[in-house]
N, C-alpha and C positions, 0 to 999 in steps of 0.2 A: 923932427916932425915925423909924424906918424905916416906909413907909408899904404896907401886904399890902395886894398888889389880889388880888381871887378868882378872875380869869383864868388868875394863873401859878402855877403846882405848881413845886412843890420839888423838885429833879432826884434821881434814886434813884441809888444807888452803884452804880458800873461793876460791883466785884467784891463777890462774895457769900460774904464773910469766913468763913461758919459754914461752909459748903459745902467749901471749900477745906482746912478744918483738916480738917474730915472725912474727909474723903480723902486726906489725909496719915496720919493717924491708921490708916485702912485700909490704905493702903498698907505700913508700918511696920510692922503687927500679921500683916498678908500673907506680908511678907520672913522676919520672926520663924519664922514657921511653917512656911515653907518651908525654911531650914535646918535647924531642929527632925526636920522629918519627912525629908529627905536626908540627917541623921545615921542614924535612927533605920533607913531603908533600907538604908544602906550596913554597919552591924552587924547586921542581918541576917542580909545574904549573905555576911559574913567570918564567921560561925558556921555558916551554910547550909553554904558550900560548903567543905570544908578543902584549904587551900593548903599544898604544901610548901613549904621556903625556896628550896630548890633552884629551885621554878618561879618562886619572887619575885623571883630573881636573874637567871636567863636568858629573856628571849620566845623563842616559838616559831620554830622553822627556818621559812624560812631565813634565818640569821644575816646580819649585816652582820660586814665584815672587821673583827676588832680593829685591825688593825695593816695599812694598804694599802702603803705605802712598805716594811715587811718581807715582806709577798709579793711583791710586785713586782721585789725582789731576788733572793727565791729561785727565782723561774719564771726570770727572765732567766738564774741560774748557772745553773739545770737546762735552757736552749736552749743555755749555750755551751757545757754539757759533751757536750752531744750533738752540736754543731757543729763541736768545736775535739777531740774524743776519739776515740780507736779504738775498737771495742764488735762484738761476733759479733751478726748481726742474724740468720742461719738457718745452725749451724754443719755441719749436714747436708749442705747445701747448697756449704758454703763461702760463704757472703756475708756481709762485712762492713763495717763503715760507717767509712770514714777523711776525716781531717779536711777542711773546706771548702775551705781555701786549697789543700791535696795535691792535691784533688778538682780544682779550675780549672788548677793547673798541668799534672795528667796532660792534661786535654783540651784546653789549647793547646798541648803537647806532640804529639800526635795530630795538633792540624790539624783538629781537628772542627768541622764547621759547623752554625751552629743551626739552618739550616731546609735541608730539600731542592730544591734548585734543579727548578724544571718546565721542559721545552720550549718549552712554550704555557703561558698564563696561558689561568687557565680560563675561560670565558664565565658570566655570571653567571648562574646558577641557580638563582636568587630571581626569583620576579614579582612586579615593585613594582607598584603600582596607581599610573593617571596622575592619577585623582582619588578623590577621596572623598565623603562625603554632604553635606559642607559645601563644596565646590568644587574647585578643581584645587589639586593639592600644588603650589606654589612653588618648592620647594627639593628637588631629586631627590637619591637615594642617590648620593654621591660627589662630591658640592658642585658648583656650578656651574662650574666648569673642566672636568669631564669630560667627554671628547667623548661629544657623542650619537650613538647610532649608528640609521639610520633616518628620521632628522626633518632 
């Protein structure tokens, strides 16, 4: 026979069994009711408010593309046929819009040059600043190869 001294107590359980059910219990009864009353909201306002099917079917503009790979075709044929077609753009006028490739052969045909040749190259007529509020710019406009002119 095991011999009780009065010194030592009997250790008390970590977990407080009653407690724990209880609050599962709670918890469970909580969930319950909170579905309950989120049905009970959600019919409601599907009486509150009357939807057509019309609006059940499409959200509000603006749309996403049905179909991105069949637009993207028809914008492309509608840039080539304005690129690759003849078309009266001001007939008053007489102007009209012929095709891209026609377009670059009349103008190498011509001889036309893309840019107009100057005499002189112009002086720069930008003032760049040598520094700024955090110290001297490093790196001047026109990369470090270009002559400096002054310094």
């Amino acid at each position: 026979m095991e011999e009780i001294r009065p010194d030592v107590h009997p250790r008390a359980p970590d977990v407080d069994v009653r407690a724990i059910t209880r609050y599962g219990i709670a918890f469970v009864l909580g969930g319950i009711a909170t579905i309950f009353g989120l049905m009970a909201l959600f019919n409601y306002y599907l009486k509150e408010v009357p939807v057509s099917q019309q609006a059940l079917r499409l959200p509000p503009a603006p749309r996403l593309q049905p179909s991105p790979p069949r637009d993207l075709q028809e914008m492309r044929a509608a840039e080539d046929s304005v690129l690759n077609g003849y078309a009266w753009v001001n007939p008053d006028q007489g102007v009209v819009r012929i095709p891209i490739a026609r377009a670059m052969d009349l103008l190498i045909r011509q001889n036309l040059r893309s840019r107009p040749q100057t005499a002189q190259p112009a002086k720069d007529p930008v003032t760049v600043p040598n520094e700024s509020g955090m110290g001297p710019i490093l790196q001047q406009p026109g990369g470090p190869l270009r002559k400096q002119s002054g310094r």
